[in-house]
C-alpha positions as CSV (number, residue, x, y, z in Angstrom):
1,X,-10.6,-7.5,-22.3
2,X,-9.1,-11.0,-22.5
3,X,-8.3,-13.0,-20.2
4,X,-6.8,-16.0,-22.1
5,X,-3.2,-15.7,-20.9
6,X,-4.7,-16.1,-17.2
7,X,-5.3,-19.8,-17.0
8,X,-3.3,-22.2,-14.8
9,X,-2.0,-24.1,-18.1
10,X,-0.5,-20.9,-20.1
11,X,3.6,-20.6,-19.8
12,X,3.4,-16.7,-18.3
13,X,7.6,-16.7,-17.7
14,X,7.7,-16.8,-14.2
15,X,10.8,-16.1,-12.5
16,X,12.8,-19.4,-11.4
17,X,12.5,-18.9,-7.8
18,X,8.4,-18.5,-7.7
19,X,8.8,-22.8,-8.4
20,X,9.7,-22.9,-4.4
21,X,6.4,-21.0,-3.6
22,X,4.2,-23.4,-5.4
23,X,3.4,-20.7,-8.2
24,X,0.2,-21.4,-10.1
25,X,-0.3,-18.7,-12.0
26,X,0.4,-15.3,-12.6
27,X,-2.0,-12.7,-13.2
28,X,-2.4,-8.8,-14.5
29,X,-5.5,-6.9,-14.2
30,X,-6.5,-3.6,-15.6
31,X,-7.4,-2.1,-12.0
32,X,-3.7,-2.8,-11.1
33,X,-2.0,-1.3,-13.7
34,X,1.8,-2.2,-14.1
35,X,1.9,-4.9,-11.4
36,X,2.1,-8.6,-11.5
37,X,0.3,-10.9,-9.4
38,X,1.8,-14.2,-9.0
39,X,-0.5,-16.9,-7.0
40,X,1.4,-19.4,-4.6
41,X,-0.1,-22.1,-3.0
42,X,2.3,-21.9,0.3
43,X,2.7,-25.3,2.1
44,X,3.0,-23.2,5.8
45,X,1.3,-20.2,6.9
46,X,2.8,-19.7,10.9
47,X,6.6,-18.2,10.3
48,X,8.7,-19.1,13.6
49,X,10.8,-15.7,13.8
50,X,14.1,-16.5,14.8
51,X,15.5,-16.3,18.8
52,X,18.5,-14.0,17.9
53,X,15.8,-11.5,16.3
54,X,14.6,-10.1,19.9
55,X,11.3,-9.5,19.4
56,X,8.3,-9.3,21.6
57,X,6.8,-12.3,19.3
58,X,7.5,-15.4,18.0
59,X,5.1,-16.2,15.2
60,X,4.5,-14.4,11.9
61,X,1.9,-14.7,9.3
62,X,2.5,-12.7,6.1
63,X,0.1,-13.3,3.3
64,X,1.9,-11.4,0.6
65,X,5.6,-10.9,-0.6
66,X,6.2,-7.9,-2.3
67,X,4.6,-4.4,-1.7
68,X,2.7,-1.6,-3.7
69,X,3.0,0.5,-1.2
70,X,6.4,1.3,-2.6
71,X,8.3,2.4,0.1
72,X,11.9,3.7,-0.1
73,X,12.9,2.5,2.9
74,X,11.8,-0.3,3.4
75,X,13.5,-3.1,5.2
76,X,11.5,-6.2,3.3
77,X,13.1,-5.4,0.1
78,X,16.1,-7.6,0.3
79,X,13.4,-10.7,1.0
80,X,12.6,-10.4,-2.9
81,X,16.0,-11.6,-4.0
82,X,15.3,-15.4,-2.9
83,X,12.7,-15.3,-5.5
84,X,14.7,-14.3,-8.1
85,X,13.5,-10.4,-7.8
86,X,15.8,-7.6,-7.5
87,X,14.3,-5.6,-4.4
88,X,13.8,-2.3,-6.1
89,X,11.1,-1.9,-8.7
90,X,10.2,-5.9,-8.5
91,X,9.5,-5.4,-4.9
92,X,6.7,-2.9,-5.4
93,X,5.1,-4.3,-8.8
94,X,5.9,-8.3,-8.5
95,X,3.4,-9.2,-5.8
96,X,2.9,-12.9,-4.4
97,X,-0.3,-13.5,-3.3
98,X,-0.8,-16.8,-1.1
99,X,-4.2,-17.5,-2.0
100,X,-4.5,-20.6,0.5
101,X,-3.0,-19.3,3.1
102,X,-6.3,-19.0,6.0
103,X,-6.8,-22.6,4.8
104,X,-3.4,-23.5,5.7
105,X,-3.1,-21.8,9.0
106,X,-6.5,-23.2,10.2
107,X,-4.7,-26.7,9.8
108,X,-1.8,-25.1,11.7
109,X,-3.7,-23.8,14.4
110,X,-5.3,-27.2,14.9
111,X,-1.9,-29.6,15.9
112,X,-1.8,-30.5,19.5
113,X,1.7,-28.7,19.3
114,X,0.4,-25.1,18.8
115,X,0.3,-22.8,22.1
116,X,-1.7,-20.0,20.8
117,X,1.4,-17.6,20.9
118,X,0.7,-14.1,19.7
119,X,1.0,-14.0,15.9
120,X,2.2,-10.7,14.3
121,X,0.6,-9.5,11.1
122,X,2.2,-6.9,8.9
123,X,6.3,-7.4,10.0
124,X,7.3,-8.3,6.6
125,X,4.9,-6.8,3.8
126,X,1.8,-5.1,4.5
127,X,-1.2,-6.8,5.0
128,X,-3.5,-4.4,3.4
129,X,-1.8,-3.2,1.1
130,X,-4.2,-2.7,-2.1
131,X,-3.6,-6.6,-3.1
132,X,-5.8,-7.0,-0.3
133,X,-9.1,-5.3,-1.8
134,X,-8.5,-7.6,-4.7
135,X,-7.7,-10.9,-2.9
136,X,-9.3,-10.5,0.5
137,X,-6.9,-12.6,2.5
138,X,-7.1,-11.3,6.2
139,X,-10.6,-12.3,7.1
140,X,-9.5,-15.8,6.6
141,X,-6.6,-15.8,8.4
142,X,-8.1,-13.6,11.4
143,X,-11.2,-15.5,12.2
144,X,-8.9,-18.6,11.6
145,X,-6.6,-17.2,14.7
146,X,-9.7,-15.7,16.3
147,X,-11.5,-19.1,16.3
148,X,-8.4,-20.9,17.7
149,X,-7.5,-18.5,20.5
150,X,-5.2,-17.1,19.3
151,X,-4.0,-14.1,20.4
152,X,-2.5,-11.5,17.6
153,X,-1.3,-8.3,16.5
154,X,-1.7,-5.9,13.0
155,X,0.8,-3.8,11.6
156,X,-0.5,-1.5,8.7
157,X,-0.2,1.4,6.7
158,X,-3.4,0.3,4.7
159,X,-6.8,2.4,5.2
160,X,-8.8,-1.2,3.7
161,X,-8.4,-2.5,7.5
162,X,-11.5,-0.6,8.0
163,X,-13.3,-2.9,6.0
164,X,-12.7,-5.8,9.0
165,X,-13.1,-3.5,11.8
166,X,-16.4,-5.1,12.6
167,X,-14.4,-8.6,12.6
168,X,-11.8,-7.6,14.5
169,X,-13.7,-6.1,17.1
170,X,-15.5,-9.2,17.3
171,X,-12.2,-11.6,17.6
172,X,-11.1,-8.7,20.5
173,X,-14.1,-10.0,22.7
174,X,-12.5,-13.8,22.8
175,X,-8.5,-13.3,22.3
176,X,-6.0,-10.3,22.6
177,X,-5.9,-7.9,19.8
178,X,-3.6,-5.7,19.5
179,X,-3.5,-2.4,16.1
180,X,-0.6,-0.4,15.4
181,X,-0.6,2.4,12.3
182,X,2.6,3.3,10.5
183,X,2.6,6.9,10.1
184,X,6.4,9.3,9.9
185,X,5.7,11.2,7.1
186,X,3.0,14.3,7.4
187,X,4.3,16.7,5.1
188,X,2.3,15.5,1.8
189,X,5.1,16.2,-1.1
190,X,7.3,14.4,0.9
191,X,4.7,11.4,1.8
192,X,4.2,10.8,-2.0
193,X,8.2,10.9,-2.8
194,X,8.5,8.7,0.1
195,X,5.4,6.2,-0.1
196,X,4.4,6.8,-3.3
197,X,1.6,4.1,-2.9
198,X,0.1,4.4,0.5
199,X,-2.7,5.7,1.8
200,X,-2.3,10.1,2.5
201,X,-0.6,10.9,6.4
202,X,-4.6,12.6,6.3
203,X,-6.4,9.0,5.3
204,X,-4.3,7.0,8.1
205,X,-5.2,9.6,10.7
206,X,-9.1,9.0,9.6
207,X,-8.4,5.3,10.5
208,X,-7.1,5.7,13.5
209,X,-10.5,7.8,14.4
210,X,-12.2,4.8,13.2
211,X,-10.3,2.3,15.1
212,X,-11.0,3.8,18.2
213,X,-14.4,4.6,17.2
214,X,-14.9,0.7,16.9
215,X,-13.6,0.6,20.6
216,X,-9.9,-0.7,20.0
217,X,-6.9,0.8,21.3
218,X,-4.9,1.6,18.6
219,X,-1.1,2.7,18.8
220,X,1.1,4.8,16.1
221,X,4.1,3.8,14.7
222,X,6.2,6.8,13.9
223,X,8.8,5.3,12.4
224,X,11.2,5.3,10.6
225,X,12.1,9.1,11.4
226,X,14.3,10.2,8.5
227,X,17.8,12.4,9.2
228,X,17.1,15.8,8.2
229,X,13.7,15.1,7.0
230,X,11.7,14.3,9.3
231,X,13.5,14.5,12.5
232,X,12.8,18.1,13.6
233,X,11.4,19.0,16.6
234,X,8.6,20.9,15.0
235,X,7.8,18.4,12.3
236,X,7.8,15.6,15.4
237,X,6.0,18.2,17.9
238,X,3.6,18.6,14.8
239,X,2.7,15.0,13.7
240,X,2.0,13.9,17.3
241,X,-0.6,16.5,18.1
242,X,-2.3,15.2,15.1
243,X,-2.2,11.7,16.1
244,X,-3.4,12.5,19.6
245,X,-5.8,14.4,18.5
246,X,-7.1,11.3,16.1
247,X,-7.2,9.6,19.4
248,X,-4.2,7.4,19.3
249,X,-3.6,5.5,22.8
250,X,0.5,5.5,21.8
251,X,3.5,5.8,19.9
252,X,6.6,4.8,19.1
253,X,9.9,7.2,18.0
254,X,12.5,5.7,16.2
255,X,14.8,6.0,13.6
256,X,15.8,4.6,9.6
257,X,17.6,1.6,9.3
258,X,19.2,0.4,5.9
259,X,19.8,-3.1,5.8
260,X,21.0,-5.2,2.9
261,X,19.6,-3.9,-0.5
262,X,17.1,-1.3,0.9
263,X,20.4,1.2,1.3
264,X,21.9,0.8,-2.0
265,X,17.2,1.5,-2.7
266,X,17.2,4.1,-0.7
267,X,20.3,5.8,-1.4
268,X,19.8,6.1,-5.0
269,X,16.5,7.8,-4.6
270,X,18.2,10.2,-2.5
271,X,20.4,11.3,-4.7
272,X,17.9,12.1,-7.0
273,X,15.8,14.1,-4.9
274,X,18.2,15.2,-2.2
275,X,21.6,14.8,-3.3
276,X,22.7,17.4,-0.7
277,X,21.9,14.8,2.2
278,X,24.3,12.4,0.4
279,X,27.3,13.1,2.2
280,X,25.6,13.2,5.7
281,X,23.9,9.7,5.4
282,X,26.8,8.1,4.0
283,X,28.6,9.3,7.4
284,X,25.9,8.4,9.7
285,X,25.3,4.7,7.7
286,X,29.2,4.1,7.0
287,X,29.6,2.0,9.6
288,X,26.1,0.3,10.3
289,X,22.6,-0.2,8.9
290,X,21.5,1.6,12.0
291,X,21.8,5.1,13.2
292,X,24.7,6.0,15.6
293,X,23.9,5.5,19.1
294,X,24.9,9.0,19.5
295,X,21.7,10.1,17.0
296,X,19.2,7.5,18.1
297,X,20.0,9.0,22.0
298,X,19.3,12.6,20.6
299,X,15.9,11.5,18.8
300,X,15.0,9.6,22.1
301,X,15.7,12.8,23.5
302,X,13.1,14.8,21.3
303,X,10.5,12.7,21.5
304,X,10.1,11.6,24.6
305,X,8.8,14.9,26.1
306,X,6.8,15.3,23.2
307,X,5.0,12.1,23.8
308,X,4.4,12.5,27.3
309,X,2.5,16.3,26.6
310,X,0.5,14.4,24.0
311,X,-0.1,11.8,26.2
312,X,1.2,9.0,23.9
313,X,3.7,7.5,26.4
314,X,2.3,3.8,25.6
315,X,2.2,1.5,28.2
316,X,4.8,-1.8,29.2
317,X,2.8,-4.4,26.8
318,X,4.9,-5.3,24.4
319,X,2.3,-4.5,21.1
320,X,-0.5,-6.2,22.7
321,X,-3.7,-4.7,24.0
322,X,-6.4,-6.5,25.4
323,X,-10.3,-5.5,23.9
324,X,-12.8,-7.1,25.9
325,X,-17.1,-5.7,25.9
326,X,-16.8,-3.4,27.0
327,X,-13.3,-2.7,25.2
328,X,-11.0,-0.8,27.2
329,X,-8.7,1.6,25.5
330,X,-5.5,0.0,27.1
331,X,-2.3,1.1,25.5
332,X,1.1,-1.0,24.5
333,X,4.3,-0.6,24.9
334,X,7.4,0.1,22.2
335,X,7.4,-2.3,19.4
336,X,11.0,-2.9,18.8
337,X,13.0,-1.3,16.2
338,X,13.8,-4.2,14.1
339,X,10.6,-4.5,11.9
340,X,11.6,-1.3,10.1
């Protein structure tokens, strides 16, 4: 194999917009077949999320733009466009990759003006997605927040988080911690049309086992429920017994949102595979990128008896749990709607 076209100096045709990013070289490998890694050098790590955003956080760290995961729906797509990507198949196959990003944050974390405010991981792109095997960013950048007290959160669909269980569980004894799995889709045909490159519904329900098994609360994400595919009572009734029984301390219902991009994403793989669900989606989107209030009362109404007999009510911590030796298995609260 050669590797010639891989150093710093060789023109590779990056896009215009990676210049912003710092971009210092882009790079293909054969265990990542048909995706393109572009390396950044980022001048900031700490994102400052926006007051009007209403979210139970105000600091994001996102190591990677772009996703494998390749998710229909998701709401991170249009965030390619500033780099010159369109957010359809560019999103899932043009990954940036901020190599120096725990360096940078450490130098963050260190100004006098930093008041170790929860940090959220995973509200953009995932943070373990399969990039993360290859480039091994988040042990950096968690024992840099760890180290400076600061207190944090993980969002992920990615089974490689069980490879810094041990760490986490170790940054749980000095600073809040709190783990939240993404998991809506059970049925596996559906999964891989869906999430074509995640983890199976049957790998994330292992790690949750193995998240509590390392002592950490860990709460479920099932979201976003899809209209008339995944909204049933059964199918909800059904999902949730599994993810109690995996040991799950929570979860959040609630519904798909289609902002920007992701609809026109979204809608065109529907009418591929469900073009009789066309007409109904157009209705219930026509107005908004969210659901009717009228369907996101109805859902509430499903789920919420379902997670109180599964005992997966939550708690009124807003995705935080504290983990302390011994770590107690307390449970969070609704994380809000928006990061879908």
């Amino acid at each position: 194999m050669r590797w010639d076209g891989q150093g710093i100096e060789v023109d590779d045709g990056a896009l215009p917009g990676l210049a912003r990013l710092g971009l210092v070289r882009s790079v293909r490998t054969p265990q990542f077949e048909g995706i393109t890694f572009h390396e950044v050098l980022c001048k900031s790590a700490l994102n400052k999320v926006p007051d009007s955003t209403n979210l139970p956080f105000r600091f994001t760290v996102n190591g990677y733009r772009g996703c494998s995961h390749a998710c229909r729906y998701c709401f991170a797509r249009p965030t390619h466009e500033y780099l010159d990507f369109d957010p359809g198949e560019d999103f899932d196959t043009q990954l940036v990759v901020k190599t120096n990003v725990a360096e940078v944050l450490r130098r963050e974390l260190r100004r006098p003006s930093w008041l170790r405010e929860t940090v959220a991981l995973g509200t953009n792109t995932d943070p373990y997605q399969r990039a993360e095997g290859r480039y091994e960013l988040m042990p950096g950048i968690l024992t840099a927040l760890a180290e400076s007290g600061t207190p944090m959160s993980i969002l992920t669909k990615g089974t490689l988080l069980q490879r810094d269980l041990p760490l986490i569980a170790d940054a749980a004894r000095s600073v809040e911690v709190g783990i939240a799995v993404s998991l809506a889709v059970a049925e596996p045909e559906l999964h891989l049309a869906l999430e074509p490159g995640t983890p199976t519904p049957r790998a994330r329900l292992a790690m949750i086992r193995a998240i509590r098994d390392a002592g950490l609360p860990c709460h479920v994400m099932v979201a976003p429920v899809l209209p008339h595919l995944t909204d049933g009572v059964e199918q909800l009734d059904a999902l949730l017994t599994d993810i109690a029984a995996a040991g799950a301390t929570g979860a959040t219902v609630f519904g798909l949102h289609l902002r920007g991009s992701t609809r026109g994403w979204f809608m065109s793989w529907l009418e591929r595979t469900r073009p009789d669900l066309v007409p109904s989606y157009r209705d219930l989107y026509r107005r908004s990128a969210y659901l009717p209030q009228e369907y996101r009362d109805g859902l509430r109404e499903k789920a919420a008896p379902l997670l109180r007999r599964h005992g997966l009510t939550g708690g009124d911590r807003p995705f935080r749990y504290v983990s302390a030796p011994p770590p107690p298995p307390v449970a969070a609260a609704e994380l809000q709607p928006t990061l879908f």
